[in-house]
mmCIF file of the N, C-alpha and C atoms, coordinates in Angstrom:
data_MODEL
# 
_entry.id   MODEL 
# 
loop_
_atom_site.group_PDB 
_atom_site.id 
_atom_site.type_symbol 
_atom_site.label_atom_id 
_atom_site.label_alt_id 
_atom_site.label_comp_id 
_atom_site.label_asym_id 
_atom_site.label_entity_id 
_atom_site.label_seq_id 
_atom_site.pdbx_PDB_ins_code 
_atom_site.Cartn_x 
_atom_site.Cartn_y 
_atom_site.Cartn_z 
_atom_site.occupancy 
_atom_site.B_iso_or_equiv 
_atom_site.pdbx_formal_charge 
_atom_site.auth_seq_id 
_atom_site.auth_comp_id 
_atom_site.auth_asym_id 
_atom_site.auth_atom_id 
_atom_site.pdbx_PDB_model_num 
ATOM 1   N N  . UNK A 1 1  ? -3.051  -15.822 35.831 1.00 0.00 ? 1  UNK A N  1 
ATOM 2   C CA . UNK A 1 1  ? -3.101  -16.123 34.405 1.00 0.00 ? 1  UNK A CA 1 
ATOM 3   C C  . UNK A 1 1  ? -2.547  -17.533 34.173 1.00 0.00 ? 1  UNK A C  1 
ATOM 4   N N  . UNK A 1 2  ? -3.188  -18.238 33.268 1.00 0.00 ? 2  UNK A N  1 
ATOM 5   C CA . UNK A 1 2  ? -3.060  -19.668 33.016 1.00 0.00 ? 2  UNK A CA 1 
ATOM 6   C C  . UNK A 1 2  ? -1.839  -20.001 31.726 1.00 0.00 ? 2  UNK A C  1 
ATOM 7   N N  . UNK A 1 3  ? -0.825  -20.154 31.974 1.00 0.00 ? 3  UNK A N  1 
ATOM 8   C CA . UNK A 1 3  ? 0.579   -20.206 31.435 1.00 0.00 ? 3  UNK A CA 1 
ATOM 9   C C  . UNK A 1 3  ? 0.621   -21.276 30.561 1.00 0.00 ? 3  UNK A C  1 
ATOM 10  N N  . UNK A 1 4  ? -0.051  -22.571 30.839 1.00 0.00 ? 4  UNK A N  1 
ATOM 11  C CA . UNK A 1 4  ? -0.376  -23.889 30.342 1.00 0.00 ? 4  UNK A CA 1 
ATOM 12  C C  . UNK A 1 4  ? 0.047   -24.105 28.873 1.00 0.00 ? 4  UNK A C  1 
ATOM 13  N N  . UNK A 1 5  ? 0.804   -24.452 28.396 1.00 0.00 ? 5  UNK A N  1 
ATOM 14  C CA . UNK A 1 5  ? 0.648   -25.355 27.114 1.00 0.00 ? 5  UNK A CA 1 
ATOM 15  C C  . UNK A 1 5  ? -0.599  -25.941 26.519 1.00 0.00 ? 5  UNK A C  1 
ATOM 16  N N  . UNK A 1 6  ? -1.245  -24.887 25.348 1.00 0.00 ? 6  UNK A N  1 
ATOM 17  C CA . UNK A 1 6  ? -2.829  -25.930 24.960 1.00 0.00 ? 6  UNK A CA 1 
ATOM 18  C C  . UNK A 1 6  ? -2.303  -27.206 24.107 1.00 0.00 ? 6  UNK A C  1 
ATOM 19  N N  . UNK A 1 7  ? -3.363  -27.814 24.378 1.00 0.00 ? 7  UNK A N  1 
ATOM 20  C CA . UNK A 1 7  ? -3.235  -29.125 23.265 1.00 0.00 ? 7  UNK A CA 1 
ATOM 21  C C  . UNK A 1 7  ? -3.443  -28.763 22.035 1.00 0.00 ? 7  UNK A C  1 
ATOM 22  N N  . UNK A 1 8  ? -2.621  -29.227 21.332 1.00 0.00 ? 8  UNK A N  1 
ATOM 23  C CA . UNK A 1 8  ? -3.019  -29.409 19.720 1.00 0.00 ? 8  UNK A CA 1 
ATOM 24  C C  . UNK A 1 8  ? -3.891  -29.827 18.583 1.00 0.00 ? 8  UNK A C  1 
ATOM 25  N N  . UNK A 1 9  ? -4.739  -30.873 20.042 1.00 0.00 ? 9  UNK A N  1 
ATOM 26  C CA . UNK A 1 9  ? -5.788  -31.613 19.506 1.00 0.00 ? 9  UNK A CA 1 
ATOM 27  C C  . UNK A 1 9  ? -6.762  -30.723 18.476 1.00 0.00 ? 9  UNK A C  1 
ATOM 28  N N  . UNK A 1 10 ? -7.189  -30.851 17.442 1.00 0.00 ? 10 UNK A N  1 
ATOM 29  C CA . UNK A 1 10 ? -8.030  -30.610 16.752 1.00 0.00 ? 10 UNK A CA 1 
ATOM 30  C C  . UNK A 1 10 ? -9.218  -31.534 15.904 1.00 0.00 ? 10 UNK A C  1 
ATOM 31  N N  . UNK A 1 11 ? -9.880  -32.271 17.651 1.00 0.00 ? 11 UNK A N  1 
ATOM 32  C CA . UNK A 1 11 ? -10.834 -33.042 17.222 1.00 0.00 ? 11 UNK A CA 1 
ATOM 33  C C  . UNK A 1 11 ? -10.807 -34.078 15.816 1.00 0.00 ? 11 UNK A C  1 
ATOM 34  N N  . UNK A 1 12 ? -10.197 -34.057 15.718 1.00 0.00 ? 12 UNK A N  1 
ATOM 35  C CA . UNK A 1 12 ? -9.824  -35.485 14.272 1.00 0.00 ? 12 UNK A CA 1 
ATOM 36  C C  . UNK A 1 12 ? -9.188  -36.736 14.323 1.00 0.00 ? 12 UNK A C  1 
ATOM 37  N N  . UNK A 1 13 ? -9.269  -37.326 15.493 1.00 0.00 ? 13 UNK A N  1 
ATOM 38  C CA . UNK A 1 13 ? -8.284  -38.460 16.032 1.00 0.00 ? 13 UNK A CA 1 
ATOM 39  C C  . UNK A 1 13 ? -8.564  -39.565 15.336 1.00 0.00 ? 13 UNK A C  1 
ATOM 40  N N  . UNK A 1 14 ? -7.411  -39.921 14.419 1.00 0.00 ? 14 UNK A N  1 
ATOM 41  C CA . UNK A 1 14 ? -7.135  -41.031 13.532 1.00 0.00 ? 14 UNK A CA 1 
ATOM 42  C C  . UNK A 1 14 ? -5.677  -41.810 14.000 1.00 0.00 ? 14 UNK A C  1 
ATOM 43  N N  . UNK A 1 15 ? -5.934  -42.545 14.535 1.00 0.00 ? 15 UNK A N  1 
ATOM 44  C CA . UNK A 1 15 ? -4.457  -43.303 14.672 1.00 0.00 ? 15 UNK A CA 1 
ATOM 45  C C  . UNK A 1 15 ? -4.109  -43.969 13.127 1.00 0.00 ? 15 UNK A C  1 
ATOM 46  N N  . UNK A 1 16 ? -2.678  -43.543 12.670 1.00 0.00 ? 16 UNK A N  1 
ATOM 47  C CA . UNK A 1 16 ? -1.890  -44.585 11.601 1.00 0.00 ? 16 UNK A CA 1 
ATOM 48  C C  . UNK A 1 16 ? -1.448  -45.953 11.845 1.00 0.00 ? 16 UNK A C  1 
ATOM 49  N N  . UNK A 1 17 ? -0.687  -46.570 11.572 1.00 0.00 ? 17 UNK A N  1 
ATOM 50  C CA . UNK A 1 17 ? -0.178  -47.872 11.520 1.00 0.00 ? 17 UNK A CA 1 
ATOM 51  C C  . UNK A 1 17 ? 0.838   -47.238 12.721 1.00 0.00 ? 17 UNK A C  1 
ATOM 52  N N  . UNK A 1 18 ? 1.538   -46.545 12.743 1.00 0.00 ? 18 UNK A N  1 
ATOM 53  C CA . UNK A 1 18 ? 2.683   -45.675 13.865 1.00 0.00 ? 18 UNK A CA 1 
ATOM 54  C C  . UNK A 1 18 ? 2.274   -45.300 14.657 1.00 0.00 ? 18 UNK A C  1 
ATOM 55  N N  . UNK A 1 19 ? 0.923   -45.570 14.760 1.00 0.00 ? 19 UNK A N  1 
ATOM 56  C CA . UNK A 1 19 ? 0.591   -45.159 16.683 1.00 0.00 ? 19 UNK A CA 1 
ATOM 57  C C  . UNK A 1 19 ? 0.359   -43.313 16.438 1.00 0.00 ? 19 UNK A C  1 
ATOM 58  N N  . UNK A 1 20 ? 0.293   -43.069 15.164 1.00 0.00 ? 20 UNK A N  1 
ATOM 59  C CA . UNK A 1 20 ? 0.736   -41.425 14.931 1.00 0.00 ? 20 UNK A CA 1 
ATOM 60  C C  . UNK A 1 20 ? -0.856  -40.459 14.202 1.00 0.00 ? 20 UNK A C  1 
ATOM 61  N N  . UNK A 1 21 ? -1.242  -39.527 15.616 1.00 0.00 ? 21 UNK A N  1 
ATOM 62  C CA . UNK A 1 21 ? -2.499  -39.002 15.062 1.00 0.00 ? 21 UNK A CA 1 
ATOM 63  C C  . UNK A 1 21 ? -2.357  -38.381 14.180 1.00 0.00 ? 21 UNK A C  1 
ATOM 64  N N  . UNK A 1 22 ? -3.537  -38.652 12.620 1.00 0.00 ? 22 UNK A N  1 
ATOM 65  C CA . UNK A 1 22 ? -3.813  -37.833 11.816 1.00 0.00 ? 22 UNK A CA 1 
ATOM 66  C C  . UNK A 1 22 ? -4.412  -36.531 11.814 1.00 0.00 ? 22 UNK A C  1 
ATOM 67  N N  . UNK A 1 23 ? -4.848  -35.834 13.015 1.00 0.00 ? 23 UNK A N  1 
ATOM 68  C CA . UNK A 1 23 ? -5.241  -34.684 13.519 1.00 0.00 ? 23 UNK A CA 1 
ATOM 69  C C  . UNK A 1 23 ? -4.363  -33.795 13.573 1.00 0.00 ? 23 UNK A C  1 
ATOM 70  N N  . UNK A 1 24 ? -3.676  -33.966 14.860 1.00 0.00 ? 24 UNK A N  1 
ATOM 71  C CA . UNK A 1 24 ? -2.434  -33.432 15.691 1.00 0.00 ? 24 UNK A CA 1 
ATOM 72  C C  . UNK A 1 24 ? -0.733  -34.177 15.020 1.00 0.00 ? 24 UNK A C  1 
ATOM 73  N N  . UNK A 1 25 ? -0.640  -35.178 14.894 1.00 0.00 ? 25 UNK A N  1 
ATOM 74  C CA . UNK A 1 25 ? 0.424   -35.330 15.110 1.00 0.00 ? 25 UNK A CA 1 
ATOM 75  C C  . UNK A 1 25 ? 1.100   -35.955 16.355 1.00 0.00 ? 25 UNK A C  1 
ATOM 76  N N  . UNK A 1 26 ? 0.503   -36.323 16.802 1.00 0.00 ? 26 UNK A N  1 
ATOM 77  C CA . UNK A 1 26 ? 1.247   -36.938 18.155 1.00 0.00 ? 26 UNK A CA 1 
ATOM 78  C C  . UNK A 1 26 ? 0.801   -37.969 18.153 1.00 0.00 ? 26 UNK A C  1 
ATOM 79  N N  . UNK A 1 27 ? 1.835   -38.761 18.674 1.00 0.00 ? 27 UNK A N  1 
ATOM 80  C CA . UNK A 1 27 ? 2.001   -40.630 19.403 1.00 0.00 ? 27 UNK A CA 1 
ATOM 81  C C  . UNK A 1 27 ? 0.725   -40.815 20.201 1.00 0.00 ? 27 UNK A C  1 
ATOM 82  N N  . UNK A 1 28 ? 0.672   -41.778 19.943 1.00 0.00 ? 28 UNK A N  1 
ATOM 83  C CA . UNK A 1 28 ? -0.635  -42.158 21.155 1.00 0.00 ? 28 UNK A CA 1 
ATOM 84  C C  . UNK A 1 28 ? -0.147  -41.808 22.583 1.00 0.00 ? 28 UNK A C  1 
ATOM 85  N N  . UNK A 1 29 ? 0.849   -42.186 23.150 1.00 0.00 ? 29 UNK A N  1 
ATOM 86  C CA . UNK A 1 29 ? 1.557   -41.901 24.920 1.00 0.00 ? 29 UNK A CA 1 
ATOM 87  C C  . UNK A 1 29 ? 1.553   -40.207 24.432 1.00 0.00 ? 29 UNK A C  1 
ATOM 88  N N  . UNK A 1 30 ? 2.185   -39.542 24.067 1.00 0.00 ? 30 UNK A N  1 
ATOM 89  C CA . UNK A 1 30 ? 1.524   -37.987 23.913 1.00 0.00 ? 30 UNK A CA 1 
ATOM 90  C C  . UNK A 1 30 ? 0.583   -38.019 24.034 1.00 0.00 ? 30 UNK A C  1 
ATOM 91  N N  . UNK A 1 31 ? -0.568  -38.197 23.603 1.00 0.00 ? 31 UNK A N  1 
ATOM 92  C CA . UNK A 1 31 ? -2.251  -37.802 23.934 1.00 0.00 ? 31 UNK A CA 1 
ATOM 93  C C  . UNK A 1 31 ? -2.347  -38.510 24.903 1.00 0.00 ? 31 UNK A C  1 
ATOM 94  N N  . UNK A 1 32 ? -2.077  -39.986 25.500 1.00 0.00 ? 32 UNK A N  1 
ATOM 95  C CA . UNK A 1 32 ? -2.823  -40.053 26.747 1.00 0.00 ? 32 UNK A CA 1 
ATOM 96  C C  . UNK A 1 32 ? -1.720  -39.393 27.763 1.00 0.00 ? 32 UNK A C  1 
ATOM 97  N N  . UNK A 1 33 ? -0.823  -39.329 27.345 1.00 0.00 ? 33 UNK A N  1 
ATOM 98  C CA . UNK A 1 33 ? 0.025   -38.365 28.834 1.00 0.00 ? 33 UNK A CA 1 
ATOM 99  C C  . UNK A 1 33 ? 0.063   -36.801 28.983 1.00 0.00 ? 33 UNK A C  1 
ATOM 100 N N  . UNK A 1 34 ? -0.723  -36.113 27.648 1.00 0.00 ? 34 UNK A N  1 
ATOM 101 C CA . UNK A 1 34 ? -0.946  -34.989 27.792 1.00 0.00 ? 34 UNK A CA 1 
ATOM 102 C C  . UNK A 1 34 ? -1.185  -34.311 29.386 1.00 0.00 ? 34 UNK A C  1 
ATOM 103 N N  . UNK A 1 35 ? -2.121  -34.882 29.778 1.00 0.00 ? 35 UNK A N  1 
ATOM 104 C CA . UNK A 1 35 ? -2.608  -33.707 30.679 1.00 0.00 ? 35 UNK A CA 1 
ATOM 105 C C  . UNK A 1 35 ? -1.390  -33.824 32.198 1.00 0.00 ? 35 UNK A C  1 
ATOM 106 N N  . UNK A 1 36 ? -0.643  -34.986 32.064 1.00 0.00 ? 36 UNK A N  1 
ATOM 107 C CA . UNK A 1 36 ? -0.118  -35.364 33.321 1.00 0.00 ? 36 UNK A CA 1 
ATOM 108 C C  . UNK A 1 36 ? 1.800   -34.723 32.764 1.00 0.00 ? 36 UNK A C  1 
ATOM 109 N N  . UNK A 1 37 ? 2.053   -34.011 31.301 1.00 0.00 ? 37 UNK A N  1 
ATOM 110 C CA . UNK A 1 37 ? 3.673   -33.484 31.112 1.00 0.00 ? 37 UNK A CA 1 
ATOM 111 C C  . UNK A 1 37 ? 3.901   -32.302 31.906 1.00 0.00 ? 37 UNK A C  1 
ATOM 112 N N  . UNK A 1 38 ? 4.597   -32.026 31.823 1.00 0.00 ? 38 UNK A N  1 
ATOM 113 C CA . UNK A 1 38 ? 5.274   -30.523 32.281 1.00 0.00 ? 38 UNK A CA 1 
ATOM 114 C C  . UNK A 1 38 ? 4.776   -29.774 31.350 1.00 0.00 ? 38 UNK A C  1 
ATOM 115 N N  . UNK A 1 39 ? 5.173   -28.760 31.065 1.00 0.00 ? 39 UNK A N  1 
ATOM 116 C CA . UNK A 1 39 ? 5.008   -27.842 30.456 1.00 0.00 ? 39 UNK A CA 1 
ATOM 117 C C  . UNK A 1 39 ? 5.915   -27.409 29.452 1.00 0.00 ? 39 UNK A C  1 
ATOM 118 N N  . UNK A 1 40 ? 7.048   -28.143 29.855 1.00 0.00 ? 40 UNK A N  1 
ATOM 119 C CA . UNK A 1 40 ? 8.511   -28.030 29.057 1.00 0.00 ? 40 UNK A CA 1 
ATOM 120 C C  . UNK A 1 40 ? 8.184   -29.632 28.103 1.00 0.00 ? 40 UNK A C  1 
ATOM 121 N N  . UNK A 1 41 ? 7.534   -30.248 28.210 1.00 0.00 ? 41 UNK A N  1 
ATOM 122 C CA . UNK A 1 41 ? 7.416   -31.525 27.790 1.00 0.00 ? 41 UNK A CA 1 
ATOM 123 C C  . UNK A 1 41 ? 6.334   -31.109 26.790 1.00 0.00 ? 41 UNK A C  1 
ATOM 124 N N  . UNK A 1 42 ? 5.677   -30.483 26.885 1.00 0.00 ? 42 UNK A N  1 
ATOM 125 C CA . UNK A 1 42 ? 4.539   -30.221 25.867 1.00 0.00 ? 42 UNK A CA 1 
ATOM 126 C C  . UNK A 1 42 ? 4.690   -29.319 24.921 1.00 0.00 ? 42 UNK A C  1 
ATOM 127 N N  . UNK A 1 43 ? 5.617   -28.425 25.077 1.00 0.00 ? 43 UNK A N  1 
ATOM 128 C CA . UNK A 1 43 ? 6.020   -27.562 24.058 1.00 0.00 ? 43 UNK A CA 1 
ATOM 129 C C  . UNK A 1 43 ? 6.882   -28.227 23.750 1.00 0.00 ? 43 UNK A C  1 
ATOM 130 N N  . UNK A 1 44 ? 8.018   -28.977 23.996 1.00 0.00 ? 44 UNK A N  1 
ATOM 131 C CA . UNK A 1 44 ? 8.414   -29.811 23.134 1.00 0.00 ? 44 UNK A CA 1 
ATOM 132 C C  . UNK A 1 44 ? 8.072   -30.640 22.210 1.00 0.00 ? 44 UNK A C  1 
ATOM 133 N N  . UNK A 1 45 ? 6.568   -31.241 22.772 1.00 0.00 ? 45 UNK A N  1 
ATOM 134 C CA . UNK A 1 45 ? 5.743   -31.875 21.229 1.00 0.00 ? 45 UNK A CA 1 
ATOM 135 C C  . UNK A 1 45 ? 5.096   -31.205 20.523 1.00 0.00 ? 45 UNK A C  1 
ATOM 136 N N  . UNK A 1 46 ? 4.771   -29.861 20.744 1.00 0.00 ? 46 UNK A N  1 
ATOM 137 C CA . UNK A 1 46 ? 5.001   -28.851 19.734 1.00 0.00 ? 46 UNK A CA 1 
ATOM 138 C C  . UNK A 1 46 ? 5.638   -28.193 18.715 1.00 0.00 ? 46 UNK A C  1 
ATOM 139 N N  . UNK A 1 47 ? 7.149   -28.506 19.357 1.00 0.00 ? 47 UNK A N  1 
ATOM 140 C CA . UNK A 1 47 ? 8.105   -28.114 18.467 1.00 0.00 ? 47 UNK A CA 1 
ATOM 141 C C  . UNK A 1 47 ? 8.196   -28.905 17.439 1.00 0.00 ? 47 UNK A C  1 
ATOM 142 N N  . UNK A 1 48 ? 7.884   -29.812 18.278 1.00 0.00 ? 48 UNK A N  1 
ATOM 143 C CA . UNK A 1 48 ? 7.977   -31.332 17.027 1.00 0.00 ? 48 UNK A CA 1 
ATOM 144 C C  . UNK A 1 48 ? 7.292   -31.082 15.936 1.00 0.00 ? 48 UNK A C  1 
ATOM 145 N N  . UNK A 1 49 ? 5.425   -31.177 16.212 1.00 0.00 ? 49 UNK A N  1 
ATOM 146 C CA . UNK A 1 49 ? 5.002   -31.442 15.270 1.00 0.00 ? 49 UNK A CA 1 
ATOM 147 C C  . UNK A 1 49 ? 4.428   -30.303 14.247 1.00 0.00 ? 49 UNK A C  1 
ATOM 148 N N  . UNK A 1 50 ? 5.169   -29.344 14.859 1.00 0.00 ? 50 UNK A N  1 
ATOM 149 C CA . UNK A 1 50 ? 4.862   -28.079 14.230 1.00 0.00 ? 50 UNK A CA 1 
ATOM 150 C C  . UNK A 1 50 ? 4.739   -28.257 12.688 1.00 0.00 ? 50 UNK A C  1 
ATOM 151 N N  . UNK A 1 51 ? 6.291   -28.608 12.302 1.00 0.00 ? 51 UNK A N  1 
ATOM 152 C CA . UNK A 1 51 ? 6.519   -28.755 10.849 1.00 0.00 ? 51 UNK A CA 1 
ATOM 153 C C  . UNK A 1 51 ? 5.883   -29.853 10.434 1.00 0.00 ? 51 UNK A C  1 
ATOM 154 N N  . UNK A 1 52 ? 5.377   -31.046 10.977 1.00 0.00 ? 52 UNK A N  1 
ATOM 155 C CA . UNK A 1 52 ? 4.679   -31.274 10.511 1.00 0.00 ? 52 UNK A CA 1 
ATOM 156 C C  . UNK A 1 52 ? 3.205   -31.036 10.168 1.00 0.00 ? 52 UNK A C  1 
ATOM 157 N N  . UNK A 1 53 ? 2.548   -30.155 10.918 1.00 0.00 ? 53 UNK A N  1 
ATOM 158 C CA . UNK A 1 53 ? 1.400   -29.600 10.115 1.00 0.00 ? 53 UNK A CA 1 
ATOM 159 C C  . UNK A 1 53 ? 1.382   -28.258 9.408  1.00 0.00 ? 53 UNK A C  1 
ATOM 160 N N  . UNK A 1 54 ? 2.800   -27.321 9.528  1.00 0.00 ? 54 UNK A N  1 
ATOM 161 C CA . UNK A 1 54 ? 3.126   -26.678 8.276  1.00 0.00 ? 54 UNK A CA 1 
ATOM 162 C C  . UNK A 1 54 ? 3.091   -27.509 6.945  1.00 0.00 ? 54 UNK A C  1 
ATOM 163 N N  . UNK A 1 55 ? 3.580   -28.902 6.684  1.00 0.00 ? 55 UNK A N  1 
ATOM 164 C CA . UNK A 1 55 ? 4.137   -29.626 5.552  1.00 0.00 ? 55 UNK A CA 1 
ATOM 165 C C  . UNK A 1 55 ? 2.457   -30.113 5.393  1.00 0.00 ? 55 UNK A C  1 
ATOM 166 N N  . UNK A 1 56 ? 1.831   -30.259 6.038  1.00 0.00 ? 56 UNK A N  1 
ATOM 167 C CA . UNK A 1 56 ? 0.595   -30.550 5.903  1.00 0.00 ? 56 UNK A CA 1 
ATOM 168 C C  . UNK A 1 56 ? -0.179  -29.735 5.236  1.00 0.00 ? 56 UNK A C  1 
ATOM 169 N N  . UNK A 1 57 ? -0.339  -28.808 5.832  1.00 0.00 ? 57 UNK A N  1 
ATOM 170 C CA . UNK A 1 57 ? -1.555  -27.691 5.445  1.00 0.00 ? 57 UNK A CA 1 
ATOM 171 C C  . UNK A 1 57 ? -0.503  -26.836 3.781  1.00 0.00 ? 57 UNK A C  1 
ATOM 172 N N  . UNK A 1 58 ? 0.485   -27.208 3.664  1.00 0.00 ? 58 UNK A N  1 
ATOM 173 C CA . UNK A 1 58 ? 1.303   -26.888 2.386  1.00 0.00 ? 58 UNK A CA 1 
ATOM 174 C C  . UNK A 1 58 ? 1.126   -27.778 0.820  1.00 0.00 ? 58 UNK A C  1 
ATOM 175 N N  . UNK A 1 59 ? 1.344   -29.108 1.633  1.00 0.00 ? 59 UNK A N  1 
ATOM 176 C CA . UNK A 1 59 ? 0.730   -30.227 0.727  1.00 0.00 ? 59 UNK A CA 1 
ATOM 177 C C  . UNK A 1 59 ? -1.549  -30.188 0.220  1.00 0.00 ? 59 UNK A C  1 
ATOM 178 N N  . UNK A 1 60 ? -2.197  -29.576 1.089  1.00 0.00 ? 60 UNK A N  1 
ATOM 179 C CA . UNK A 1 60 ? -3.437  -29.391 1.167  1.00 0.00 ? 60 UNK A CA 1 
ATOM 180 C C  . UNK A 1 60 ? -3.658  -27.985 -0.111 1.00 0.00 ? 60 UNK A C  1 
ATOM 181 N N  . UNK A 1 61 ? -2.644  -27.331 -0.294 1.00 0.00 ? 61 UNK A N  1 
ATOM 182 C CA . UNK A 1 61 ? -3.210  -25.920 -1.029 1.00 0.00 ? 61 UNK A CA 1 
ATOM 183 C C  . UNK A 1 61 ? -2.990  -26.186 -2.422 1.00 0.00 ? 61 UNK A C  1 
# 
């Protein structure tokens, strides 16, 4: 069974002025270092940007 951390990506890749995707939420070095983190490294940018697409999809309703 495949344990893996999925990406967050949800096909919408907009970089901001901050290097910061309007899709996901993550830094540009997050998306291109995705496939090469740990696993402990990727749920950590999860944790991250969690709240930010709670505050997102909150601000949207």
């Amino acid at each position: 069974m495949d344990h893996s951390v999925r990406s967050p990506c949800v096909s919408n890749c907009k970089l901001d002025e901050n290097e910061i995707c309007g899709g996901c939420f993550r830094t540009l070095d997050e998306v291109i270092f995705w496939s090469s983190s740990t696993n402990e490294e990727k749920q950590a940018i999860i944790d991250r940007i969690t709240p930010l697409k709670e505050a997102k999809a909150k601000h949207k309703k």
